[in-house]
Predicted model as a PDB file, atoms N, CA, C, CB and O in Angstrom, pLDDT in the B-factor column:
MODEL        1                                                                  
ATOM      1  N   UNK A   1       0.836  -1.176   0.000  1.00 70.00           N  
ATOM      2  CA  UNK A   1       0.000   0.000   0.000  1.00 70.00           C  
ATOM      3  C   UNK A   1       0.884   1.245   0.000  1.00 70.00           C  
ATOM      4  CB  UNK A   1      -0.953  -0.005   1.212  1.00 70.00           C  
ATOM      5  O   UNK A   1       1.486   1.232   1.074  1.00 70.00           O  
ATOM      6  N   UNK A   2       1.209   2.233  -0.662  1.00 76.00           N  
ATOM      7  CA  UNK A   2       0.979   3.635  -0.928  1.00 76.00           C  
ATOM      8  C   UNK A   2       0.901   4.115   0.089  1.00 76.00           C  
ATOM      9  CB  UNK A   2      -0.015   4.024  -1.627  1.00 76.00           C  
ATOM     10  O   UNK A   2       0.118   3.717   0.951  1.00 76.00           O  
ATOM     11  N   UNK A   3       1.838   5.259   0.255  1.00 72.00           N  
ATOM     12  CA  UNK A   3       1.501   6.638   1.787  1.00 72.00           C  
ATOM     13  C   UNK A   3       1.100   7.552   1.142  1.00 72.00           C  
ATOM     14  CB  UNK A   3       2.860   7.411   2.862  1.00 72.00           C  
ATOM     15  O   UNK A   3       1.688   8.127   0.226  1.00 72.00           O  
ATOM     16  N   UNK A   4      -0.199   7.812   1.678  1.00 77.00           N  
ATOM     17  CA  UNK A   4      -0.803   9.348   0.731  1.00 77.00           C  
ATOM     18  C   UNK A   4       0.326  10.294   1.053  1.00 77.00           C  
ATOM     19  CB  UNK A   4      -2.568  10.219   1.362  1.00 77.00           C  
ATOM     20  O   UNK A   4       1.245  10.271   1.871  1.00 77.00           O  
ATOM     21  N   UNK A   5      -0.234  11.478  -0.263  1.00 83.00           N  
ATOM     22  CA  UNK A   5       0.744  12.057  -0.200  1.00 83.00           C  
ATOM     23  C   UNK A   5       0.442  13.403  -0.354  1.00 83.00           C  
ATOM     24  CB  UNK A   5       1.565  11.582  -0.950  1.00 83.00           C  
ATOM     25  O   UNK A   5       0.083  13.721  -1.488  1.00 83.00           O  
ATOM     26  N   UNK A   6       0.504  14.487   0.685  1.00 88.00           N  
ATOM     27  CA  UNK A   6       0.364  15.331   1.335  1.00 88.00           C  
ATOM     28  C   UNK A   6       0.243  16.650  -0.236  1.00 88.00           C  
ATOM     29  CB  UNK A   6       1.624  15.272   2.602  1.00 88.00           C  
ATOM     30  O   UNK A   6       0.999  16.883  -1.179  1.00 88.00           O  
ATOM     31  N   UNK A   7      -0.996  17.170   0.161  1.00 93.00           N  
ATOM     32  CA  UNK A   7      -1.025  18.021  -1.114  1.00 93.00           C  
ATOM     33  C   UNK A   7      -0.411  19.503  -1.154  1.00 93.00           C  
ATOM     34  CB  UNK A   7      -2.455  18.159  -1.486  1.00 93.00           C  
ATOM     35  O   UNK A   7      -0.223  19.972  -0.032  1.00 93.00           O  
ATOM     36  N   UNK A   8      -0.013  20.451  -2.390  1.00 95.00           N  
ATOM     37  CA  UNK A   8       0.864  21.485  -2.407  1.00 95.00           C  
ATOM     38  C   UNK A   8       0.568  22.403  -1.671  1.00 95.00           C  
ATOM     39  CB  UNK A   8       1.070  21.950  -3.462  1.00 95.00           C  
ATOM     40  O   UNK A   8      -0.418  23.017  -2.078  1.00 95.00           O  
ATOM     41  N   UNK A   9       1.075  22.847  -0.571  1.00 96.00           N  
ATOM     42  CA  UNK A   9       0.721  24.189   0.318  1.00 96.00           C  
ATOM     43  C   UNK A   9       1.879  25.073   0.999  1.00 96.00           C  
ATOM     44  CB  UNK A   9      -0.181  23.732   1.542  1.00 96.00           C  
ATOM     45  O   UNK A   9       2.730  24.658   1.785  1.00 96.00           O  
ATOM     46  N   UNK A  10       1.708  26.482   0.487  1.00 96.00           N  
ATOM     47  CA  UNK A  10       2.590  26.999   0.517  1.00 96.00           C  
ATOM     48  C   UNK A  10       2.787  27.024   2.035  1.00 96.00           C  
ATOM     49  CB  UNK A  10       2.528  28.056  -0.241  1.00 96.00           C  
ATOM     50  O   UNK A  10       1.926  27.108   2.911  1.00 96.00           O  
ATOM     51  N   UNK A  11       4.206  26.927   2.153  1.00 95.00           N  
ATOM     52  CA  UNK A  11       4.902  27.716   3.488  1.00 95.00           C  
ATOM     53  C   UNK A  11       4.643  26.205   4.686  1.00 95.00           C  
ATOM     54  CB  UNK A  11       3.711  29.668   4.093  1.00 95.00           C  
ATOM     55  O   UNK A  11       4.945  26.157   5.878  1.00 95.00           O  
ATOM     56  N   UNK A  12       4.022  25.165   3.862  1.00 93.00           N  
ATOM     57  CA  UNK A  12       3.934  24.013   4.852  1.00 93.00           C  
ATOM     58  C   UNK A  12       4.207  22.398   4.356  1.00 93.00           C  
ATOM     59  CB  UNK A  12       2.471  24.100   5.416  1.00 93.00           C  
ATOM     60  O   UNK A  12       4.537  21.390   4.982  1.00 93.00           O  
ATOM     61  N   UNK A  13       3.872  22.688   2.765  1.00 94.00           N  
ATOM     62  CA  UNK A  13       4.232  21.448   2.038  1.00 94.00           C  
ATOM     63  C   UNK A  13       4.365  22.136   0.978  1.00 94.00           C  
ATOM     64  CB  UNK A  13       3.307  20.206   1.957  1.00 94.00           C  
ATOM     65  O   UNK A  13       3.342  22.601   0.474  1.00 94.00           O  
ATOM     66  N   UNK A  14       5.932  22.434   0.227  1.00 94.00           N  
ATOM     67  CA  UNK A  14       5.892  23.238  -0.810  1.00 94.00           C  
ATOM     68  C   UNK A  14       7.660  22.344  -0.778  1.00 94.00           C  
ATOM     69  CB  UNK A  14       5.439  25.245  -0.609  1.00 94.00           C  
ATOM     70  O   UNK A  14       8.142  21.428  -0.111  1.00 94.00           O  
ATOM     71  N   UNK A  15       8.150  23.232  -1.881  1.00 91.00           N  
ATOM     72  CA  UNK A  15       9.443  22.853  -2.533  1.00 91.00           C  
ATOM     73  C   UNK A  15      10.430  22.788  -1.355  1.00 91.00           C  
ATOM     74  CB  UNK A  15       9.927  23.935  -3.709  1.00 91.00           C  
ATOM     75  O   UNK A  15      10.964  21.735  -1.007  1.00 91.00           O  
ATOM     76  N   UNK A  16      10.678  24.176  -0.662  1.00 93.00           N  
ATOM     77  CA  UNK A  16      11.509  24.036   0.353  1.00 93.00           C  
ATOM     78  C   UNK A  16      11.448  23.541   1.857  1.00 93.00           C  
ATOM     79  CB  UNK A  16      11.844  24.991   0.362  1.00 93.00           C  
ATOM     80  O   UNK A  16      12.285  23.453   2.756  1.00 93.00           O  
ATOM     81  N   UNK A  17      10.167  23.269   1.751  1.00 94.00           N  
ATOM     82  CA  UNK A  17      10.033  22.765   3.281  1.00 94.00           C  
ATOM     83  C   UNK A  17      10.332  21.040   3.282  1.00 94.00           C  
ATOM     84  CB  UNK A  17       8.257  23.144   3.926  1.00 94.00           C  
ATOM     85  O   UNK A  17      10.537  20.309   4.252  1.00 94.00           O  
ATOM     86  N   UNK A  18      10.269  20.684   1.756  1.00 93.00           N  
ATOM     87  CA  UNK A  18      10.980  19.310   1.533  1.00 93.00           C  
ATOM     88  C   UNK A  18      11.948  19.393   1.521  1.00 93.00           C  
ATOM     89  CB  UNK A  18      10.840  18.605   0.603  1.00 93.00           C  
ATOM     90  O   UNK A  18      12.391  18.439   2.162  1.00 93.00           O  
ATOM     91  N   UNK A  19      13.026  20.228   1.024  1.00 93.00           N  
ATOM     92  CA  UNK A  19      14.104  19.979   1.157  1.00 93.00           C  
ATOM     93  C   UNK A  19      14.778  20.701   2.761  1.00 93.00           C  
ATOM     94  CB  UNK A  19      14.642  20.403  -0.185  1.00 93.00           C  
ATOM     95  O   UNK A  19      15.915  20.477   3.177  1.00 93.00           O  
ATOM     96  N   UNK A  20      14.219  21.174   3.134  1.00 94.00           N  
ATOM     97  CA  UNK A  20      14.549  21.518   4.682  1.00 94.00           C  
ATOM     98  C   UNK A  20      14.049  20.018   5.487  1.00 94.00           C  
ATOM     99  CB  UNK A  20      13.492  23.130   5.314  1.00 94.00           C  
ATOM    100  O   UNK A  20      14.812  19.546   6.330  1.00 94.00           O  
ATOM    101  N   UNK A  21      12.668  19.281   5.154  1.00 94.00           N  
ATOM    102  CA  UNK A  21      12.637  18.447   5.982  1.00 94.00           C  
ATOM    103  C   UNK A  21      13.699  17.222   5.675  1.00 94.00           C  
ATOM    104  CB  UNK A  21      11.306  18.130   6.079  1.00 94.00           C  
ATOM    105  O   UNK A  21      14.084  16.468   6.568  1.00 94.00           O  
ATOM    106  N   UNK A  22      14.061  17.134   4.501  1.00 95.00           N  
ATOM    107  CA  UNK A  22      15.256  16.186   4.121  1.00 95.00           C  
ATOM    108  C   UNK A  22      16.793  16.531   5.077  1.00 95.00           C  
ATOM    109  CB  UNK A  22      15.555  16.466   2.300  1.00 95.00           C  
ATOM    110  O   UNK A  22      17.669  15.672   5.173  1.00 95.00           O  
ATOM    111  N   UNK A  23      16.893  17.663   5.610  1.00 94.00           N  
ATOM    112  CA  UNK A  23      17.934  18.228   5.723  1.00 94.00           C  
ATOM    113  C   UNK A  23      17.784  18.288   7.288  1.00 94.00           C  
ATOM    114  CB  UNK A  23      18.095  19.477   4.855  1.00 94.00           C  
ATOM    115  O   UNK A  23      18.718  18.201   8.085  1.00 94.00           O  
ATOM    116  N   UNK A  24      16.709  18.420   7.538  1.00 96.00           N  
ATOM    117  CA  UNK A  24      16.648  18.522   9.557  1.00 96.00           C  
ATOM    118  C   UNK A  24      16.115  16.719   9.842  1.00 96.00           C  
ATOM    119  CB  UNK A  24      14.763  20.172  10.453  1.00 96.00           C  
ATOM    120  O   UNK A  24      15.922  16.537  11.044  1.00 96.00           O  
ATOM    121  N   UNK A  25      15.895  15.596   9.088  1.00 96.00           N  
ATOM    122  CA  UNK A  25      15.483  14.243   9.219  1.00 96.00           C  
ATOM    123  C   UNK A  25      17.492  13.874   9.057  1.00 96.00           C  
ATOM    124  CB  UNK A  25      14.006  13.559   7.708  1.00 96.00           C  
ATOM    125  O   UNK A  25      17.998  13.035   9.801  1.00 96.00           O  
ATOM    126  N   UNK A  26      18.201  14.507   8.196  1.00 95.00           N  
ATOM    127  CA  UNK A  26      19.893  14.172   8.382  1.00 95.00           C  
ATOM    128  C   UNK A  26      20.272  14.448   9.398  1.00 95.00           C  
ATOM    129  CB  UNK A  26      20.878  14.794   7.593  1.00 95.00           C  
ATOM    130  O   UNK A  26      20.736  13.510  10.046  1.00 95.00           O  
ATOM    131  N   UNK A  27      20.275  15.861  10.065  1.00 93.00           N  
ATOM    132  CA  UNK A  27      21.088  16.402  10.401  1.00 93.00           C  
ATOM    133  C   UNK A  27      20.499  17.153  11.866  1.00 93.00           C  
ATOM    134  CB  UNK A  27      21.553  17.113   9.258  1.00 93.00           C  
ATOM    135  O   UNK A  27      21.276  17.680  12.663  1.00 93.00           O  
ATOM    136  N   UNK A  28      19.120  17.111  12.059  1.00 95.00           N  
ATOM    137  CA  UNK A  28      18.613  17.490  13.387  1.00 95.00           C  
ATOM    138  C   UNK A  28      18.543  19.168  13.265  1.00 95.00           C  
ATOM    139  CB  UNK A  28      19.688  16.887  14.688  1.00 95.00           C  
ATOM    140  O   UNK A  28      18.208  19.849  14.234  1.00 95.00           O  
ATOM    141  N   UNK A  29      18.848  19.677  12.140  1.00 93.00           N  
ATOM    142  CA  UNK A  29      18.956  21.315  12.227  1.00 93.00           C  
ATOM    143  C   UNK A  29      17.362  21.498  11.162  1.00 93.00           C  
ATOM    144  CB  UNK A  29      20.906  22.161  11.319  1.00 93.00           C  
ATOM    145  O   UNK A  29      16.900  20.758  10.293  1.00 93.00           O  
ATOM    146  N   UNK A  30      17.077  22.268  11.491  1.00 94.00           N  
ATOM    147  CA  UNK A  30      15.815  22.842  10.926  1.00 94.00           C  
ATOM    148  C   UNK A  30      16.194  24.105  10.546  1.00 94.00           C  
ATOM    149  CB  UNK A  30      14.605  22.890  11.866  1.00 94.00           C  
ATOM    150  O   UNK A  30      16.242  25.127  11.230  1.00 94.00           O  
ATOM    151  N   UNK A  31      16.620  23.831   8.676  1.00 93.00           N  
ATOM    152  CA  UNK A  31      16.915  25.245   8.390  1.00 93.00           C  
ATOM    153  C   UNK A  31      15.881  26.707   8.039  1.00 93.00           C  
ATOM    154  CB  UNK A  31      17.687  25.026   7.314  1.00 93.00           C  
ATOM    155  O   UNK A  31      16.195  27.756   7.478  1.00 93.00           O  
ATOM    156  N   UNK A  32      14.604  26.278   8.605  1.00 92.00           N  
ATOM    157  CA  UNK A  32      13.652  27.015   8.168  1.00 92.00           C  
ATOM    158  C   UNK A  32      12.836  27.428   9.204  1.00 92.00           C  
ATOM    159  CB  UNK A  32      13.001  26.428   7.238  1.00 92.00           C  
ATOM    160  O   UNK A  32      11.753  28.012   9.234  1.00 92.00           O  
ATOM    161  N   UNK A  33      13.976  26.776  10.484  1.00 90.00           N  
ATOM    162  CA  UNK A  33      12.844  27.450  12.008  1.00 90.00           C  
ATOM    163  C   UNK A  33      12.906  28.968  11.942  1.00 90.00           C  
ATOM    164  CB  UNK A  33      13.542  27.002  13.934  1.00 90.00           C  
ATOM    165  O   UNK A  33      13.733  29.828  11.638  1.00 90.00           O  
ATOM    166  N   UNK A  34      11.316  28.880  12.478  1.00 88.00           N  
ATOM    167  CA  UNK A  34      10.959  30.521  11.929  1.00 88.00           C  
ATOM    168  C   UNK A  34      10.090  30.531  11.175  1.00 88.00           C  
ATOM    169  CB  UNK A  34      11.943  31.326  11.196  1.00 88.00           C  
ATOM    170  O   UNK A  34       8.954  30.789  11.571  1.00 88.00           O  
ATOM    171  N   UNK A  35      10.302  30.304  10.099  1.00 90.00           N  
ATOM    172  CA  UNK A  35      10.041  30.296   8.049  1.00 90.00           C  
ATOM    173  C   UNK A  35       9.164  29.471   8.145  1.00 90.00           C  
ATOM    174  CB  UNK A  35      11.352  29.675   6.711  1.00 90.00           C  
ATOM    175  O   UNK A  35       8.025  29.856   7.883  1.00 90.00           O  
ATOM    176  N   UNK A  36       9.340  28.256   8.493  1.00 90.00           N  
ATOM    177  CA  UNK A  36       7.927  27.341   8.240  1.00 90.00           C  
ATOM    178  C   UNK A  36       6.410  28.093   8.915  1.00 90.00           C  
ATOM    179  CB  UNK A  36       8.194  25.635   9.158  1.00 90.00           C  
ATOM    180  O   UNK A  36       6.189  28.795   9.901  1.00 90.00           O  
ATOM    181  N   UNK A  37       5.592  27.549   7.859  1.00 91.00           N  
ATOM    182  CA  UNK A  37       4.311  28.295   8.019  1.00 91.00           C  
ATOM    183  C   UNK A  37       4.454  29.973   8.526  1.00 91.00           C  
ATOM    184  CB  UNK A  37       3.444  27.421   9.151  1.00 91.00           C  
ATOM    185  O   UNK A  37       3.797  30.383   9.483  1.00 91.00           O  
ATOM    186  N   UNK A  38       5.383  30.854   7.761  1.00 93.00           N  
ATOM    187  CA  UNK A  38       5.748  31.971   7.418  1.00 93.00           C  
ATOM    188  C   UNK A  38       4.901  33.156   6.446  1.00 93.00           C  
ATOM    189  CB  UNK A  38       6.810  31.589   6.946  1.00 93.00           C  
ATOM    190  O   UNK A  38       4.723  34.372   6.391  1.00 93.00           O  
ATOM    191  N   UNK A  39       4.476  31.737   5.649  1.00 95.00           N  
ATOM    192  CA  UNK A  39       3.925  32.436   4.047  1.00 95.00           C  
ATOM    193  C   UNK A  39       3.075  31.456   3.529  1.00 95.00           C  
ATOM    194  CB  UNK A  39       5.198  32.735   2.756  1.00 95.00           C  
ATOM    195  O   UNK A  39       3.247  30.271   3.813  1.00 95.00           O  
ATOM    196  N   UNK A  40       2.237  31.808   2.849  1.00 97.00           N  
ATOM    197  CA  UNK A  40       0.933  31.253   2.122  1.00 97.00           C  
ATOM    198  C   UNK A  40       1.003  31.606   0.511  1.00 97.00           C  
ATOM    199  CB  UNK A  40      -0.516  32.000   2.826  1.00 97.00           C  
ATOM    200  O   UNK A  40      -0.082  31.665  -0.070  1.00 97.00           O  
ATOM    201  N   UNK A  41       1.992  31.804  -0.116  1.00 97.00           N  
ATOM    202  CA  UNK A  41       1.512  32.062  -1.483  1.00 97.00           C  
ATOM    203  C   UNK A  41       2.880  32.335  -1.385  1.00 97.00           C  
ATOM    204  CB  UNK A  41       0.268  33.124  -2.029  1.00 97.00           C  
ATOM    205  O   UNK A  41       3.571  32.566  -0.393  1.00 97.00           O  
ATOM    206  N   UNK A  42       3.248  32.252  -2.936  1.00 96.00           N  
ATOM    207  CA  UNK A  42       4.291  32.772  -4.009  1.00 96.00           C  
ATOM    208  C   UNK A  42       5.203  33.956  -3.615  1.00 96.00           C  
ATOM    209  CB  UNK A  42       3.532  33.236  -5.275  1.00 96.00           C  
ATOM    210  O   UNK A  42       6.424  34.113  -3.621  1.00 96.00           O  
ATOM    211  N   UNK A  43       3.977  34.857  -3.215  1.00 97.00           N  
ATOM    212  CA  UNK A  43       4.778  36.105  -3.079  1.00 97.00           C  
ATOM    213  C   UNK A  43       4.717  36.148  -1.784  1.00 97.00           C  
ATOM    214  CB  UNK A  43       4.328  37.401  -3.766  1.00 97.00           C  
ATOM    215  O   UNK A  43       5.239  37.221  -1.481  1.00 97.00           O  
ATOM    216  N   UNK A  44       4.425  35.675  -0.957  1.00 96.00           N  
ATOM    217  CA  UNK A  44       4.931  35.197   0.573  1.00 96.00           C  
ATOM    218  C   UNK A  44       5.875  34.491   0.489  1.00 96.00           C  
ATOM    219  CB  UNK A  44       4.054  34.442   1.433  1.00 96.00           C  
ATOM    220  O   UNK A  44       6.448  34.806   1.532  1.00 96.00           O  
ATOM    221  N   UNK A  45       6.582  33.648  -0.034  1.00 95.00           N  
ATOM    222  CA  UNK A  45       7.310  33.160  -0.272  1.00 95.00           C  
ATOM    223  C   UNK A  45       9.094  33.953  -0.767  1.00 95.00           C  
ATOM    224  CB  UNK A  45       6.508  32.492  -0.984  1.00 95.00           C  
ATOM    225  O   UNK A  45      10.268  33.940  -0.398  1.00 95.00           O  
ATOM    226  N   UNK A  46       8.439  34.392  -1.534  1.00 95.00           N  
ATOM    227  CA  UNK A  46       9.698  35.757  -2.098  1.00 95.00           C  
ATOM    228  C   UNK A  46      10.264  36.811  -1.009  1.00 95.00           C  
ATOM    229  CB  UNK A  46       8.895  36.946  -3.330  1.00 95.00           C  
ATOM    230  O   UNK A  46      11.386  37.269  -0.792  1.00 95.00           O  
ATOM    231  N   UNK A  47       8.979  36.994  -0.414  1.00 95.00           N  
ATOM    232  CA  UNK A  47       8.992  38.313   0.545  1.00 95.00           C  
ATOM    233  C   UNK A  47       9.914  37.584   1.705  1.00 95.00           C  
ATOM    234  CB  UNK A  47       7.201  38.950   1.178  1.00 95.00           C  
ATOM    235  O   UNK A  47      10.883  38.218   2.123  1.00 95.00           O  
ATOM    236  N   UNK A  48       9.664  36.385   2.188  1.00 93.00           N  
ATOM    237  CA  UNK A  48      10.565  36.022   3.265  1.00 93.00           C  
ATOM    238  C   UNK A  48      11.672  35.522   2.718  1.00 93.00           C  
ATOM    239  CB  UNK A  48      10.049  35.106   4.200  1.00 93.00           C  
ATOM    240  O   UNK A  48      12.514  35.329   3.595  1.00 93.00           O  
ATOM    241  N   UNK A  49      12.128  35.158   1.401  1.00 93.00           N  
ATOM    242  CA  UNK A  49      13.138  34.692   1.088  1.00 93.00           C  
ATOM    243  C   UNK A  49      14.161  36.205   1.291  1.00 93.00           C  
ATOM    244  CB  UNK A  49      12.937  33.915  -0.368  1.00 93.00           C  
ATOM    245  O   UNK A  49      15.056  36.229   2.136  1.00 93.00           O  
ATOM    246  N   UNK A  50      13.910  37.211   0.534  1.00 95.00           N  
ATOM    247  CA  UNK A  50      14.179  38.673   0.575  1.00 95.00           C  
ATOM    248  C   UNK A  50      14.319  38.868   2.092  1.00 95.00           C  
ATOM    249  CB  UNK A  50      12.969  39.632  -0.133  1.00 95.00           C  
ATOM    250  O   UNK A  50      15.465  38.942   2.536  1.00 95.00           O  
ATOM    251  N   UNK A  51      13.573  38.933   2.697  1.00 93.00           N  
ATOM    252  CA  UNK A  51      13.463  39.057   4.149  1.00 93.00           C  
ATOM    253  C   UNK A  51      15.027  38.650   5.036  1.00 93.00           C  
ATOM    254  CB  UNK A  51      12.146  37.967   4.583  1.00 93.00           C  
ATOM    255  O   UNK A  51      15.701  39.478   5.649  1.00 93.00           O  
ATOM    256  N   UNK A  52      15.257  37.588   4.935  1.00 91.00           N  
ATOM    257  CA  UNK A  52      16.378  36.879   5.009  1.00 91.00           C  
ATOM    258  C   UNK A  52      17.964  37.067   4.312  1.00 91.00           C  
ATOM    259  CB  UNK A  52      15.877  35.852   4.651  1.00 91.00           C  
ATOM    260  O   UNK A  52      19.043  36.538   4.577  1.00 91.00           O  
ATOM    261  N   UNK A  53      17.499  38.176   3.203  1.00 93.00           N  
ATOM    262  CA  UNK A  53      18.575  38.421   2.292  1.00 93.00           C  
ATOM    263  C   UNK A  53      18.908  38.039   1.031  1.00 93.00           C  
ATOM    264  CB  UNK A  53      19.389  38.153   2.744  1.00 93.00           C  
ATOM    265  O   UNK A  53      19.658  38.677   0.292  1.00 93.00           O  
ATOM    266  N   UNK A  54      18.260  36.808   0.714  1.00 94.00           N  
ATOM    267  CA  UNK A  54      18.242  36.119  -0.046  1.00 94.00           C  
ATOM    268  C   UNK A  54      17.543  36.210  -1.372  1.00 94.00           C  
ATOM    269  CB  UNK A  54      18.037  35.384   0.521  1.00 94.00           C  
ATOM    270  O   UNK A  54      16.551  36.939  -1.380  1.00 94.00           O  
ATOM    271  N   UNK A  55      17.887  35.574  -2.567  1.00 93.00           N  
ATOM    272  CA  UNK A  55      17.456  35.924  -3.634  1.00 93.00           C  
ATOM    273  C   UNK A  55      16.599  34.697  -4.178  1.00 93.00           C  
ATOM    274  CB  UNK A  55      18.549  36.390  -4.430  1.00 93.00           C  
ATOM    275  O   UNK A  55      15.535  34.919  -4.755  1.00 93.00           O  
ATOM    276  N   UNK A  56      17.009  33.568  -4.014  1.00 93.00           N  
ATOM    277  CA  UNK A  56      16.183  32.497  -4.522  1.00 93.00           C  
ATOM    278  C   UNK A  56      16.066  31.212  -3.630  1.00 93.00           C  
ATOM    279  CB  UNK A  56      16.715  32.119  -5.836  1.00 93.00           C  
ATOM    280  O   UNK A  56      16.636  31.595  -2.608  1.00 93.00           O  
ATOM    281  N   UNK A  57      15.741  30.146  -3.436  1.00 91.00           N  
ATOM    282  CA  UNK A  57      16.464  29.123  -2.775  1.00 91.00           C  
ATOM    283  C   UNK A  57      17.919  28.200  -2.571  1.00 91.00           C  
ATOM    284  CB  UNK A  57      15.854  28.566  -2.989  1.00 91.00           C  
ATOM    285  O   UNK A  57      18.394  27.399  -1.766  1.00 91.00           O  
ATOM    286  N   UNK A  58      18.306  28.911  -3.930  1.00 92.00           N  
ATOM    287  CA  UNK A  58      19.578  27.974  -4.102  1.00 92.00           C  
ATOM    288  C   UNK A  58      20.537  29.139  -2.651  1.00 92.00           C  
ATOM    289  CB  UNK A  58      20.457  27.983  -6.371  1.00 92.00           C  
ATOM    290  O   UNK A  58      21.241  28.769  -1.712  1.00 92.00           O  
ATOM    291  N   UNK A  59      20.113  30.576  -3.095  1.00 93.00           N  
ATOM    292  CA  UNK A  59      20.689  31.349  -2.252  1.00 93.00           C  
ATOM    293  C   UNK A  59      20.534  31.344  -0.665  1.00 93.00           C  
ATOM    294  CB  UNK A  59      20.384  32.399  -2.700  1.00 93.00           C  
ATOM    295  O   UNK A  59      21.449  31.573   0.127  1.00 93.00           O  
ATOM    296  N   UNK A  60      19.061  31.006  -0.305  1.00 91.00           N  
ATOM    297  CA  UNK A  60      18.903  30.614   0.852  1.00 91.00           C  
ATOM    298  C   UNK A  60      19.839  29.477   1.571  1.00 91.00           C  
ATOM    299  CB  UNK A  60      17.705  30.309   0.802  1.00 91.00           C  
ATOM    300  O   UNK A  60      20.598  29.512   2.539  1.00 91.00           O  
ATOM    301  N   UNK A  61      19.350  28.232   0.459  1.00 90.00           N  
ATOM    302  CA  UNK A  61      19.982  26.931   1.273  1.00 90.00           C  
ATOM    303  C   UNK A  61      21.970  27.306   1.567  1.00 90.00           C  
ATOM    304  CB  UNK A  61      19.667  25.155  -0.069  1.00 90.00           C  
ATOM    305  O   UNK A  61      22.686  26.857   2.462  1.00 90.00           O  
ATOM    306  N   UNK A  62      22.395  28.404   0.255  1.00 90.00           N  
ATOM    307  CA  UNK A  62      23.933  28.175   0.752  1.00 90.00           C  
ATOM    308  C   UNK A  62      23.936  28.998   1.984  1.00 90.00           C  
ATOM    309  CB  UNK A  62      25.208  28.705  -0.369  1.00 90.00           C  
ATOM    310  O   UNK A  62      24.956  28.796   2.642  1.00 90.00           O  
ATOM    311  N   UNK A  63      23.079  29.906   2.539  1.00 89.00           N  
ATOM    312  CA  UNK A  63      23.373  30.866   3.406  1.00 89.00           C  
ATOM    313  C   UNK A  63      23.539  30.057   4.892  1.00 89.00           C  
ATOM    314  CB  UNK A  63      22.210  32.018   3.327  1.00 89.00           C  
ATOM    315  O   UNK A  63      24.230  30.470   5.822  1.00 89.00           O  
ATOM    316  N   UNK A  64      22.543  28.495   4.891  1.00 88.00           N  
ATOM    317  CA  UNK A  64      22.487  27.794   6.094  1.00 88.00           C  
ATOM    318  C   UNK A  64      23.345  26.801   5.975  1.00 88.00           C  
ATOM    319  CB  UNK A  64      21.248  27.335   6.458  1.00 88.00           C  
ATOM    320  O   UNK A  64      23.168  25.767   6.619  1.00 88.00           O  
ATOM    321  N   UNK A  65      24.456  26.962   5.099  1.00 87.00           N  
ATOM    322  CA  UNK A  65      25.854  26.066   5.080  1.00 87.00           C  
ATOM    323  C   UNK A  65      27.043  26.379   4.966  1.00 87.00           C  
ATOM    324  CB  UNK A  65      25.943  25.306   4.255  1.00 87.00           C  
ATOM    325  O   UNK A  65      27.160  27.258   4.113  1.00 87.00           O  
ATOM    326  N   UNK A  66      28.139  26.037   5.486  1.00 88.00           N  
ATOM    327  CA  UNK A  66      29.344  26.008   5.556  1.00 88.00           C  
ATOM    328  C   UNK A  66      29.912  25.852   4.159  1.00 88.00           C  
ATOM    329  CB  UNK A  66      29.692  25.072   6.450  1.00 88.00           C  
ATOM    330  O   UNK A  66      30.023  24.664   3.856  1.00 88.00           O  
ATOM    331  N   UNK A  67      30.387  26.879   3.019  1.00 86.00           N  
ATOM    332  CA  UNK A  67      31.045  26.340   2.302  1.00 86.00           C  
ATOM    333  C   UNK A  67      32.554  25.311   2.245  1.00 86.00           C  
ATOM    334  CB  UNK A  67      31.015  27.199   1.848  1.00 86.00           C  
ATOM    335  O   UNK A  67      33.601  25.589   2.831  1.00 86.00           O  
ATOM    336  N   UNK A  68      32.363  24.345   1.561  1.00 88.00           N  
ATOM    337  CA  UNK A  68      33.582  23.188   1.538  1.00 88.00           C  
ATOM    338  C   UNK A  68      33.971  23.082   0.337  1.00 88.00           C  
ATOM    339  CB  UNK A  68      33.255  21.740   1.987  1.00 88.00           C  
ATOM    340  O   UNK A  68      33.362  22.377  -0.469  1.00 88.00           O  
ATOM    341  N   UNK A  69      35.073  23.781   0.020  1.00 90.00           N  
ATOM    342  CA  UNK A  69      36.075  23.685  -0.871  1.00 90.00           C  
ATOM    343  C   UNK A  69      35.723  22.054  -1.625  1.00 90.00           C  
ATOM    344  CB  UNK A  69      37.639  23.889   0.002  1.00 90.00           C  
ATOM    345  O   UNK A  69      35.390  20.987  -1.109  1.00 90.00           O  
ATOM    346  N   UNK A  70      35.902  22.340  -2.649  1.00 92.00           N  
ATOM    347  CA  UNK A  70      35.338  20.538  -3.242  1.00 92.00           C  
ATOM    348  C   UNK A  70      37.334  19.652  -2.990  1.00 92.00           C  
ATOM    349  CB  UNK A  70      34.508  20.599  -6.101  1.00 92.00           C  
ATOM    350  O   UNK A  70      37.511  18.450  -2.791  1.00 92.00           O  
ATOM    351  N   UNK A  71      38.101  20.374  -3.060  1.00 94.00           N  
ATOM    352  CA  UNK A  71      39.349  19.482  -2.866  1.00 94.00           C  
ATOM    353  C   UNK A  71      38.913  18.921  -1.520  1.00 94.00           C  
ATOM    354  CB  UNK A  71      40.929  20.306  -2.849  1.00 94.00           C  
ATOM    355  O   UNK A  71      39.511  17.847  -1.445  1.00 94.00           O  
ATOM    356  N   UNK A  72      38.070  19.106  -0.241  1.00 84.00           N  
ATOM    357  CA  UNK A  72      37.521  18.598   0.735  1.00 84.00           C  
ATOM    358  C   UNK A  72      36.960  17.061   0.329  1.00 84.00           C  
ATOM    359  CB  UNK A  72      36.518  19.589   1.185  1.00 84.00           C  
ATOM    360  O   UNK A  72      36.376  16.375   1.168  1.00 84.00           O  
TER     361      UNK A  72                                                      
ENDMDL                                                                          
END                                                                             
């Protein structure tokens, strides 16, 4: 049997709160405490990304990591 599967909602089941929950189920850090259930739409979404400094997600997620030289 199939695990239903939780339908699109911003700021609670959306793009980044999967990849934040992938990332705090590794690692115990929740890069979006705060942020989760923050925003309800698109441009709630932007506004707290901005909010934060940030320009897109790729920009967000590097801001909650340590860059590592790839010779690492």
């Amino acid at each position: 049997m199939q695990a239903p599967v939780a339908p699109f909602e911003w700021g609670t089941n959306d793009c980044m709160t999967f990849i934040a929950g992938g990332i705090e189920a590794m690692s115990g850090v929740d890069i979006m405490d705060g942020a989760r259930g923050a925003y309800a739409s698109a441009v709630g979404a932007t506004r707290e990304l901005l909010a934060r400094g940030c320009r897109d997600i790729a920009d967000y997620l590097g801001s909650a990591f340590e860059e590592v030289p790839p010779s690492m």
